[in-house]
C-alpha positions in Angstrom: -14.6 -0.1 -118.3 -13.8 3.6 -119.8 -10.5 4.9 -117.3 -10.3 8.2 -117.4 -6.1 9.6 -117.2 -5.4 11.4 -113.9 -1.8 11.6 -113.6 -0.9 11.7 -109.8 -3.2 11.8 -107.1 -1.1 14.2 -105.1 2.7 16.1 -104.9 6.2 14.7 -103.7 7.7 16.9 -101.4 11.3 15.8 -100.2 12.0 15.5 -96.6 14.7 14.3 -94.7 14.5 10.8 -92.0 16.4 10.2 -88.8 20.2 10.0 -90.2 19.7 12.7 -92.9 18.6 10.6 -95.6 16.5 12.7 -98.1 13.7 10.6 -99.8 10.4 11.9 -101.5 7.3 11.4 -99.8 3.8 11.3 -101.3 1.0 13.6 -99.9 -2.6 12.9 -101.9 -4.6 15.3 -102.7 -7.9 15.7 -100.9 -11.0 13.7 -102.1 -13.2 13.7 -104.5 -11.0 12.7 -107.4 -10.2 15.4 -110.2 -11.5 15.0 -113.1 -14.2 13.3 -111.5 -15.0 9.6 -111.4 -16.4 8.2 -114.7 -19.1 5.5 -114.0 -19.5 4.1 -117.3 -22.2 1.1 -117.5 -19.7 -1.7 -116.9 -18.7 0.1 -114.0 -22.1 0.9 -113.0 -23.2 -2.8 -113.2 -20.4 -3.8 -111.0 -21.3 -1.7 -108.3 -25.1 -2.8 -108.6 -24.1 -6.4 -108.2 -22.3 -5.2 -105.4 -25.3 -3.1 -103.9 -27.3 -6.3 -104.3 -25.4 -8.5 -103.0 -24.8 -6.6 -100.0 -28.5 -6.5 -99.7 -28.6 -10.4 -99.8 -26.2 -10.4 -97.2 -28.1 -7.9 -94.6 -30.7 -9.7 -95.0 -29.8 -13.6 -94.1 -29.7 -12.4 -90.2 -33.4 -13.7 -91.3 -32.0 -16.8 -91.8 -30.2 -17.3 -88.9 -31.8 -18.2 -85.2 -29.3 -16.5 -83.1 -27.0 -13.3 -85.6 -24.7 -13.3 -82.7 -23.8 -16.6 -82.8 -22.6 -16.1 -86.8 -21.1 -13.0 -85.8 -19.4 -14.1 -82.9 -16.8 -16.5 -85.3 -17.2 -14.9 -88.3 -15.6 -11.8 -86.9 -12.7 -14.0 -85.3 -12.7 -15.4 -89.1 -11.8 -11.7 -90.2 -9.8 -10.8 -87.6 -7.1 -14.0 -88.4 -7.5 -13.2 -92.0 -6.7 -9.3 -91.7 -3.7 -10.3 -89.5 -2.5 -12.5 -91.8 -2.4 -9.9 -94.9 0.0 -8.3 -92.5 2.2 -11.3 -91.6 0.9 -13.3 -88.6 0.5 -16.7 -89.0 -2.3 -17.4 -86.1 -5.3 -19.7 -87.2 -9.3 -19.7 -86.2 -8.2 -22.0 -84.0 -5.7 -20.7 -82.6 -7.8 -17.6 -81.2 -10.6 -19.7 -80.0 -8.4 -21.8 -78.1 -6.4 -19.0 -76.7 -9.7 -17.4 -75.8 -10.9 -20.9 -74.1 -7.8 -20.9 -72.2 -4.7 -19.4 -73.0 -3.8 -22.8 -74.5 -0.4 -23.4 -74.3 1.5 -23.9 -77.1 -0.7 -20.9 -79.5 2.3 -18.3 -80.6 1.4 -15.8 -78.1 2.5 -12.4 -80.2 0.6 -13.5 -82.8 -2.6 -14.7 -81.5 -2.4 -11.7 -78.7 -2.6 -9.5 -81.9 -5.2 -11.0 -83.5 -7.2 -11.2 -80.3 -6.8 -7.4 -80.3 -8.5 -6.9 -83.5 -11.9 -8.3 -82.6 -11.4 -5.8 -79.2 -11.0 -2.9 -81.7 -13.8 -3.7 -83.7 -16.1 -4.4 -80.7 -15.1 -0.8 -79.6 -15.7 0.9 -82.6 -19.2 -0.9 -83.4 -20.3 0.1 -79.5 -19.5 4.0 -80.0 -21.0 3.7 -83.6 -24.4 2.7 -81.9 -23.8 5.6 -79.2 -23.9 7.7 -81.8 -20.5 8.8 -82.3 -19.3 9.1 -86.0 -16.9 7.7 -88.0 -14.8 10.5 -87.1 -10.2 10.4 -86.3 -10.9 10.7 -82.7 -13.0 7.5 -83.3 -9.7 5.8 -85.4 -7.3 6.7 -83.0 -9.6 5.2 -80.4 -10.1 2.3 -81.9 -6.2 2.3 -82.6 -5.3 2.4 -79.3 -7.4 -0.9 -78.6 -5.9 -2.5 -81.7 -2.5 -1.9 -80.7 -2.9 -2.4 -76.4 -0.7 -5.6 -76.5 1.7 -7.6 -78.1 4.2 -6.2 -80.6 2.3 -2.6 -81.3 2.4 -1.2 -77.7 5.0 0.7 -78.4 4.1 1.7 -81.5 2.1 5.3 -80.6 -1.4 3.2 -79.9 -3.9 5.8 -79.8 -2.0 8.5 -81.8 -1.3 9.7 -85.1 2.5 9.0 -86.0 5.2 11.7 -85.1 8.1 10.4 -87.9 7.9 9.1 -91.1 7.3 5.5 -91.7 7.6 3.9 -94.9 6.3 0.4 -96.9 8.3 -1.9 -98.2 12.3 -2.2 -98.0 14.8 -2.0 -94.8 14.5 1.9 -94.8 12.9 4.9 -96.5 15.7 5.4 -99.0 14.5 1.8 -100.6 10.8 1.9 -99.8 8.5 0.9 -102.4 6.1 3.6 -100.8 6.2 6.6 -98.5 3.6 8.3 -97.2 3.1 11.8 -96.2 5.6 13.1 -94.0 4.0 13.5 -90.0 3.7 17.7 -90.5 1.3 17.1 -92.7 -0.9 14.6 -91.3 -3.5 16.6 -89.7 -4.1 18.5 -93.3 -4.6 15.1 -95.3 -6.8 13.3 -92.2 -8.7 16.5 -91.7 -9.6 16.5 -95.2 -10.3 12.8 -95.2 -13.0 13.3 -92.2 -14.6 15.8 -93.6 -15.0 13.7 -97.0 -16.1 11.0 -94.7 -19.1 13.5 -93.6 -19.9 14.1 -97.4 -18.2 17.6 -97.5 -17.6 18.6 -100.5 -20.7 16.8 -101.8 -22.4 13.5 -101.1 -21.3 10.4 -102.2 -22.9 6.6 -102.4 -21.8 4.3 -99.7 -19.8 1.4 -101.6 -18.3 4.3 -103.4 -17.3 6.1 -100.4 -15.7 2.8 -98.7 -13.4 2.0 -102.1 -11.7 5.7 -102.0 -11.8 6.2 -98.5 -9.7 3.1 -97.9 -7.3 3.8 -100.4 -6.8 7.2 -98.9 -6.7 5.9 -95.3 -3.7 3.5 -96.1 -1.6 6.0 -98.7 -1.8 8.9 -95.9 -1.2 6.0 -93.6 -1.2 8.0 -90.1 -0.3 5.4 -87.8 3.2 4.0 -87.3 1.4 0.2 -87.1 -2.0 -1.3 -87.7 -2.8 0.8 -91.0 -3.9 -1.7 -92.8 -6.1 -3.5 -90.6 -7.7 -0.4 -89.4 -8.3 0.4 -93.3 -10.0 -3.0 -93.6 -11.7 -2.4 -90.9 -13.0 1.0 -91.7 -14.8 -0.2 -94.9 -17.0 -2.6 -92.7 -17.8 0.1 -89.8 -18.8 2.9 -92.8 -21.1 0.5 -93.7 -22.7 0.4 -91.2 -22.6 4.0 -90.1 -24.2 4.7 -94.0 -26.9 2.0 -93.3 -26.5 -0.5 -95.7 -25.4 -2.9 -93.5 -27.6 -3.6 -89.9 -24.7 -6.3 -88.9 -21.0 -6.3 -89.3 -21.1 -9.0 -91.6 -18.9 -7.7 -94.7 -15.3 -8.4 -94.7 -12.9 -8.1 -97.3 -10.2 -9.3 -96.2 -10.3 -13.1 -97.7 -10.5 -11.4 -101.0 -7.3 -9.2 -100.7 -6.0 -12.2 -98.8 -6.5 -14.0 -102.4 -5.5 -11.0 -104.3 -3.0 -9.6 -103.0 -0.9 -8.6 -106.0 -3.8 -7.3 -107.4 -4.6 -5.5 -104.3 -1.1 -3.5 -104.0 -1.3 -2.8 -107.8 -4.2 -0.7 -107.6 -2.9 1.1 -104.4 0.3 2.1 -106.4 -1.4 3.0 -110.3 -4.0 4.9 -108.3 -0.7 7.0 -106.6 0.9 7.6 -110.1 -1.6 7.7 -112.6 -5.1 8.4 -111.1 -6.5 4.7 -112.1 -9.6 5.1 -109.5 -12.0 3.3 -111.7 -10.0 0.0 -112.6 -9.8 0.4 -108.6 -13.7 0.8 -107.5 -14.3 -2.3 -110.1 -11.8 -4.2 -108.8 -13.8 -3.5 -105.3 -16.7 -3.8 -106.3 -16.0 -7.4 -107.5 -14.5 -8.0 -104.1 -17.5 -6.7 -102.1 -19.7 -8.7 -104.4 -17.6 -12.2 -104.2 -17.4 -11.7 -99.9 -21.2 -10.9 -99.4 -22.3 -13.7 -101.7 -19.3 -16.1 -99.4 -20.7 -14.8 -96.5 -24.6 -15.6 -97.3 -23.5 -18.9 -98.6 -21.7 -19.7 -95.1 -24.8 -18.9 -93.1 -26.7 -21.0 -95.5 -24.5 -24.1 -94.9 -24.1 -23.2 -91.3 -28.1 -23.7 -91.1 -28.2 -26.5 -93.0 -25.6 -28.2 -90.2 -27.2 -26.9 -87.3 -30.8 -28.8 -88.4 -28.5 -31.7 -89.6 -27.1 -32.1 -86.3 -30.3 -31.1 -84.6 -32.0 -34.2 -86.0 -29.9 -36.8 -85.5 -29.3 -35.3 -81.9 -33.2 -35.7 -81.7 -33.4 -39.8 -82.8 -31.5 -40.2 -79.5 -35.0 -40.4 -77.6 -34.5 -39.3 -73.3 -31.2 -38.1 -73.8 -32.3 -35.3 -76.6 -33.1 -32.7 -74.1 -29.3 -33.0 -72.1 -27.4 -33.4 -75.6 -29.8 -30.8 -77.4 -28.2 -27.8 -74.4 -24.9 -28.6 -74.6 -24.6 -28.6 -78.7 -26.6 -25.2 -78.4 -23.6 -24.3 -76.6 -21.1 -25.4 -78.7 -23.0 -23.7 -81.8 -22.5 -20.1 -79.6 -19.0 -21.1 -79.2 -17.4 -23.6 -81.0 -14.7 -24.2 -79.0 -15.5 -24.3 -74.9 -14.2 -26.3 -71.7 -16.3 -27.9 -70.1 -16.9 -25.0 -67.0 -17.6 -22.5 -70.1 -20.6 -25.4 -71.3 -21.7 -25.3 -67.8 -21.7 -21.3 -67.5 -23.8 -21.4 -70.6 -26.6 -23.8 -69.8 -26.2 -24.2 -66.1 -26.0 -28.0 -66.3 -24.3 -30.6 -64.1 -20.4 -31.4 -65.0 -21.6 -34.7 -65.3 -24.1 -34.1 -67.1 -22.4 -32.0 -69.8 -19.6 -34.9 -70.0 -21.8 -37.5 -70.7 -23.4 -35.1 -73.5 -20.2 -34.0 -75.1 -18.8 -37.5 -74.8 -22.5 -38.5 -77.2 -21.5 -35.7 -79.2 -18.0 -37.2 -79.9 -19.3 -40.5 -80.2 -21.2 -38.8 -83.4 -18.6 -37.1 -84.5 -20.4 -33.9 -84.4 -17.7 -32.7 -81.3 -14.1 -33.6 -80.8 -11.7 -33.1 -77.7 -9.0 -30.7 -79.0 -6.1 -30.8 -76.4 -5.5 -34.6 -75.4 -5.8 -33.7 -71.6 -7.5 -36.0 -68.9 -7.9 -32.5 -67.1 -8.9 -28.8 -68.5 -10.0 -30.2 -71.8 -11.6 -28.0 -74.5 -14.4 -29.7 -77.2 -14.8 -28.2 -80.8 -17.8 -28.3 -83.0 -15.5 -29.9 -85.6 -17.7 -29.3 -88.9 -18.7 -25.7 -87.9 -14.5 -24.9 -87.2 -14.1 -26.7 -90.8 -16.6 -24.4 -92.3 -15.4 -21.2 -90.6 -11.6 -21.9 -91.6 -12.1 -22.1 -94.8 -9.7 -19.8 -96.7 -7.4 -19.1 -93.2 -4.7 -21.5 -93.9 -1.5 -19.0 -93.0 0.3 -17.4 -95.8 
């Protein structure tokens, strides 16, 4: 893969922080990259696969009876995953029992945070489908949701940063990275709309995700949540552009992975222009999560008829045991009152279902209560954790 040399991808201008300390700051120049990207054949084969397996993924909502169902706990699967990239250390499990009922001992700041994160995404796929665009009105929106509770509230949720922040190290003057000081954040986020709304010139979708995230997190306009609003961004372009019908692309298990790897392209993009090694080194990752993602819903089919079957040899009871595991495969964690919401059966009824269910070891109770107790679809949670063991 031909890279072509860049130099910087913006100025340092020195500025001075709360206490006078003078540190250099990094403000990137406006997209499209100059010289222009050079999409050699190696590149352009990455970002094929890419296309195509994107394609693969839009399509298995063919595959699956009910999308919503997969989306409901593959977005919770994301959201835990992006939280952890930035230091939480809540599990699936931990949100769906929180959601079921505040369980108690789930750490609260963490979980609360994660729990925000599917909010914010909810909210910015709703205005998407009104017909608002991907637009900074839309990010700070979406921002405020991400950051309504837990440790971000009082973090400017909803607004574009007023002082400087920094990454890495106890203060700017030892920060591995700082990003544009706050004067200039309406300059580097106008430009970044606009680019967002193919001014200068049109650009292809995947290609438009890889640079616009990059530029989102070195401009880095909010004092907290950059980086899973970045993360998120990719997924809602998307689906503004079209190629995806679903929010079903998440990238986060692959920076999760490659991490190192991840921050290294953030920084050689900064100082010498390396844009291509970057979109590649996307590309790979869009590829490698579409082709995860498809080959979850697969196995997720596979365990629902599984399941389905064996529920069937149970002759009279089928029907009663058939509702209640059709409940459990919309949420995979529930009390018993959220069962009975669901398919308006008896208590007892559900009971004696879920107690079958355990007795197959296709349900489990999860809290060890007599009272209040929550059942989990234990092979679907196995599936759907996979990869969100905390860092």
């Amino acid at each position: 893969m031909r890279q072509t040399t860049r130099g910087p991808t913006g100025r340092y201008e020195t500025t001075s922080v709360v206490g006078g300390e003078r540190v250099k700051a990094f403000i990137p120049a406006p997209l499209p990259p100059e010289p222009p990207l050079q999409i050699d054949a190696a590149l352009r084969d990455k970002l094929d696969a890419a296309l195509l397996a994107v394609g693969r993924l839009d399509s298995v909502t063919t595959l699956l009876p009910d999308t919503h169902l997969f989306l409901y706990t593959y977005v919770r699967k994301e959201a835990v995953l992006s939280s952890q990239i930035e230091g939480t250390q809540s599990s699936l499990s931990d949100l769906l029992l929180f959601e079921a009922s505040d369980a108690p001992g789930v750490p609260m700041d963490d979980v609360v945070e994660v729990s925000n994160y599917v909010a914010a995404l909810d909210h910015g796929l709703k205005r998407i489908r009104e017909g608002f665009p991907l637009s900074n009105r839309l990010f700070r929106e979406i921002h405020g949701v991400l950051l309504s509770r837990g440790r971000g509230r009082a973090k400017q949720p909803g607004d574009f940063r007023t002082s400087q922040n920094w990454i890495g190290g106890s203060r700017p003057g030892n920060a591995s990275f700082v990003p544009p000081p706050p004067q200039h954040l309406p300059d580097c986020m106008g430009a970044l709309e606009k680019w967002l709304h193919d001014q200068p010139e049109r650009t292809s979708p995947l290609l438009k995700a890889a640079l616009a995230h990059v530029q989102f997190e070195t401009i880095h306009p909010f004092l907290d949540g950059n980086g899973r609003l970045g993360r998120l961004m990719v997924t809602l372009l998307l689906c503004v552009e079209g190629v995806l019908s679903e929010p079903l692309l998440y990238l986060s298990l692959y920076l999760k992975k490659n991490r190192d790897a991840y921050y290294g392209w953030l920084d050689r993009i900064r100082t010498k222009g390396e844009w291509e090694g970057w979109v590649g080194f996307f590309a790979d990752g869009v590829t490698e999560t579409a082709s995860g993602a498809v080959n979850t819903a697969q196995r997720l089919v596979k365990l629902f008829k599984r399941d389905q079957d064996r529920i069937q040899e149970l002759g009279r009871a089928a029907s009663t045991v058939l509702r209640v595991h059709g409940a459990l495969r919309a949420r995979p964690v529930a009390s018993i009152g959220q069962v009975a919401a669901a398919t308006g059966m008896s208590v007892p009824a559900i009971t004696k279902s879920l107690m079958t269910l355990r007795d197959m070891k296709i349900a489990r109770e999860l809290t060890g209560r007599r009272r209040n107790r929550l059942f989990g679809y234990s092979a679907y949670l196995r599936i759907l954790e996979e990869g969100t063991e905390p860092l």
